[in-house]
C-alpha positions as CSV (number, residue, x, y, z in Angstrom):
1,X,1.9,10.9,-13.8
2,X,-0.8,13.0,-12.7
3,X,-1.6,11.6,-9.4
4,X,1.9,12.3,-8.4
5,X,1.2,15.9,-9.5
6,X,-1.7,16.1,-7.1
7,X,0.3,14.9,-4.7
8,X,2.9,17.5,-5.2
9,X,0.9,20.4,-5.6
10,X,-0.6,19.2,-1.6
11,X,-3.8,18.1,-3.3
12,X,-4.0,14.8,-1.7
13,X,-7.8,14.4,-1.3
14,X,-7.5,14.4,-5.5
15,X,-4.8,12.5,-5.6
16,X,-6.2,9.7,-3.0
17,X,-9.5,9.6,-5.4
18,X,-6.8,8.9,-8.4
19,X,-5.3,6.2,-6.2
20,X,-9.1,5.0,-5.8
21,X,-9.5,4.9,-9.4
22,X,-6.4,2.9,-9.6
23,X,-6.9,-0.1,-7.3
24,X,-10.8,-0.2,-8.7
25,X,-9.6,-0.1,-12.5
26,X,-6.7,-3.1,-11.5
27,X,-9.1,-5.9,-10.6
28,X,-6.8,-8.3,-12.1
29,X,-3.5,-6.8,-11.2
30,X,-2.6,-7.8,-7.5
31,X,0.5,-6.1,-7.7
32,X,-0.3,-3.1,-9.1
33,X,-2.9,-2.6,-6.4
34,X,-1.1,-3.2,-3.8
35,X,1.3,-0.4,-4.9
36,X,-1.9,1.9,-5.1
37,X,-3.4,1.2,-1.6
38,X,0.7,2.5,-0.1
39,X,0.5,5.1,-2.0
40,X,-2.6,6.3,-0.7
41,X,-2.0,5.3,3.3
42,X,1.2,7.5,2.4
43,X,-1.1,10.1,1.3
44,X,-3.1,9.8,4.6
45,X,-0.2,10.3,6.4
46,X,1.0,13.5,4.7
47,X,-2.5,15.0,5.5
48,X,-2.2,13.9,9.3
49,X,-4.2,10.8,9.0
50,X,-1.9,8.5,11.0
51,X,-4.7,6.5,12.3
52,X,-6.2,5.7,9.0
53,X,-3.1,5.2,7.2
54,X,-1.9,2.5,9.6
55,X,-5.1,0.9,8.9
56,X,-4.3,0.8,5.7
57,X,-0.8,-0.6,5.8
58,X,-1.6,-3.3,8.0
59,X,-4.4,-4.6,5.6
60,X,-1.9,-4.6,2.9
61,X,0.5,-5.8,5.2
62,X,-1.7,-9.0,5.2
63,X,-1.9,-9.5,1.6
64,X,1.6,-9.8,1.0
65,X,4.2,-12.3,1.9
66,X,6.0,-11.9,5.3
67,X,9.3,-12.6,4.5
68,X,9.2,-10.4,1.4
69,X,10.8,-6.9,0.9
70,X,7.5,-5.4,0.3
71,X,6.6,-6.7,4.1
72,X,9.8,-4.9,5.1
73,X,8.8,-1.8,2.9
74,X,5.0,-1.7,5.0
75,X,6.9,-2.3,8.3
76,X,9.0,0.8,8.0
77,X,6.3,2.6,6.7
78,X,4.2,2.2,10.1
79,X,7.4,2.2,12.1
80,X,8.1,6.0,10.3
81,X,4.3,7.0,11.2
82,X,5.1,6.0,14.8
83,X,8.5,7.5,15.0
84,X,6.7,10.8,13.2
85,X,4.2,11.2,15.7
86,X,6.9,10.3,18.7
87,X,4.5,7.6,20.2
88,X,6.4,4.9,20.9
89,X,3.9,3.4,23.0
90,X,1.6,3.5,20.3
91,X,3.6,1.0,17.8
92,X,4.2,-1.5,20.7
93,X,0.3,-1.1,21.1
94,X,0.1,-1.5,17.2
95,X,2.3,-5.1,17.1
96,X,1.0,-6.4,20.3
97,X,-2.6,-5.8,18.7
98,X,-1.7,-7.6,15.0
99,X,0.1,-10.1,16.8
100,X,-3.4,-11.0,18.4
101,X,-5.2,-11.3,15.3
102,X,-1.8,-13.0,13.5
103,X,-0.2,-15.0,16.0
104,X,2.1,-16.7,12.7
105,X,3.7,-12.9,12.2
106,X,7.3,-13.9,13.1
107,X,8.1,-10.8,11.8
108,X,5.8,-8.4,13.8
109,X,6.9,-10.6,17.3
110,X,10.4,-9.4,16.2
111,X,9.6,-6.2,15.6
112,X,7.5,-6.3,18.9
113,X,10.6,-7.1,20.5
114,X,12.5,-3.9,18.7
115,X,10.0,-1.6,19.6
116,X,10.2,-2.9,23.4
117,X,13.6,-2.5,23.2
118,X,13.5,0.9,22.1
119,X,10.6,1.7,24.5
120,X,12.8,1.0,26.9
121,X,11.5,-2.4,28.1
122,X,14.5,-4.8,28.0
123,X,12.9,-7.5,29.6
124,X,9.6,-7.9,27.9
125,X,11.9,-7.3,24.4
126,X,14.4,-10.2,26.0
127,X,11.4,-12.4,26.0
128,X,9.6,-11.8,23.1
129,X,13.2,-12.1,21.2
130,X,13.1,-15.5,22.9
131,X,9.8,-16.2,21.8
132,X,10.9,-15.5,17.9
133,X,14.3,-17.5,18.6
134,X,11.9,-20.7,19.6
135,X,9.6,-20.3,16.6
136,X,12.7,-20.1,14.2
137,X,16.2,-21.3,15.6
138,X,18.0,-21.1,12.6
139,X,16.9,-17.2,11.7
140,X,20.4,-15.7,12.4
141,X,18.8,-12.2,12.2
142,X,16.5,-12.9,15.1
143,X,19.5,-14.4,17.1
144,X,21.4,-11.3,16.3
145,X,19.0,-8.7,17.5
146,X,18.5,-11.0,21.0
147,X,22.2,-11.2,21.3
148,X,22.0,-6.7,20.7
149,X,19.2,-6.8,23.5
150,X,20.9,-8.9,26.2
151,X,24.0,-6.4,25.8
152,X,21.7,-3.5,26.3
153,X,20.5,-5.3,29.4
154,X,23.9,-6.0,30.7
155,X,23.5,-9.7,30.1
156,X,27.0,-10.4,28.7
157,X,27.4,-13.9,29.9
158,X,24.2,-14.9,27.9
159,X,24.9,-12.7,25.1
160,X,27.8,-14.6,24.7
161,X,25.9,-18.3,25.0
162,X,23.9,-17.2,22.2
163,X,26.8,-15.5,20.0
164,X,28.5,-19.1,20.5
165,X,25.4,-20.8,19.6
166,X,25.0,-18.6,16.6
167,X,28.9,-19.4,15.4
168,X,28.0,-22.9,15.9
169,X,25.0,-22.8,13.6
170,X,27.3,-20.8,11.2
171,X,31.1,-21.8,11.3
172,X,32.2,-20.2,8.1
173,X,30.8,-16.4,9.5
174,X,33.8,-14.7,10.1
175,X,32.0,-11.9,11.6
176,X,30.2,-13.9,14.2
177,X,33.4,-14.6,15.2
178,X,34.7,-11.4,15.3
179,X,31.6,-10.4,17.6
180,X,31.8,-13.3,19.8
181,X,35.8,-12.1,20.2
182,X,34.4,-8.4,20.9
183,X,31.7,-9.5,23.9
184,X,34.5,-11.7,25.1
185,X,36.6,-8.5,25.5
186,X,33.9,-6.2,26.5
187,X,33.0,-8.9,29.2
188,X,36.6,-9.3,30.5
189,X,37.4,-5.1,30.5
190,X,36.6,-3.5,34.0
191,X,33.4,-1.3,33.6
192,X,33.7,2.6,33.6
């Protein structure tokens, strides 16, 4: 409605009130304020408030559960204001920081290990991988991404420990198969 033609028309210090108005008037809608409070760190972001709107995000980021698509919604969000502002030093800083005040964030220690991936720091990203493979051994995902980062380090013949252990775990996944199959290959081809 009319908050989104605030937002439109650039008027975001209106439309952030509006958003205001909206989590204050929803006291007894959970939902419905949580959908507010991203809207306005969204807001804060469009008006070059990166700071502020990562605040935001991470306090609803708390409030809703971590394995929930929501969670996944609020961890791209920050992950975009990072990429925006090309710091990724700053979103490693950002996970290593939650993870301090909410060491239980399997999520953010996998997304820690992303970001140290991509921040080119294989071995610190190897072992936080390890960390999240520890905490939950039958999360395929998380066994995935490790067995992504040891190929990125070179680390074929523990890539393919893993990939085994992971077609163990799951015998009827074809395509763990088919990936196990493809480091095997990679592994025995003579490099370039």
């Amino acid at each position: 409605g009319l908050v989104r033609v605030f937002a439109f028309e650039e008027q975001f210090d209106e439309a952030i009130r509006r958003w205001d108005q909206v989590v204050a008037l929803s006291k007894d809608d959970a939902y419905r304020q949580l959908l507010a409070r991203i809207e306005i760190a969204q807001l804060r972001v469009r008006t070059g408030n990166s700071k502020d709107a990562i605040t935001l995000f991470d306090q609803t980021l708390d409030d809703v559960d971590p394995d929930s698509w929501l969670a996944r919604d609020i961890g791209r969000r920050i992950e975009e204001v990072f990429q925006q502002t090309q710091d990724p030093t700053g979103l490693v800083a950002y996970y290593e920081s939650r993870l301090q005040r909410r060491a239980d964030d399997l999520n953010g220690l996998v997304r820690l290990a992303a970001a140290l991936g991509r921040a080119g720091k294989p071995q610190d990203a190897l072992a936080r991988y390890r960390t999240a493979v520890k905490l939950a051994p039958a999360r395929r995902d998380i066994r995935e991404a490790l067995v992504r980062e040891l190929v990125r380090a070179g680390k074929n013949s523990e890539a393919i420990a893993e990939c085994e252990e992971l077609a163990t775990r799951n015998p009827d996944a074809a395509d763990l198969l088919r990936m196990l199959g493809q480091l095997h290959l990679d592994a025995a081809s003579p490099a370039d």
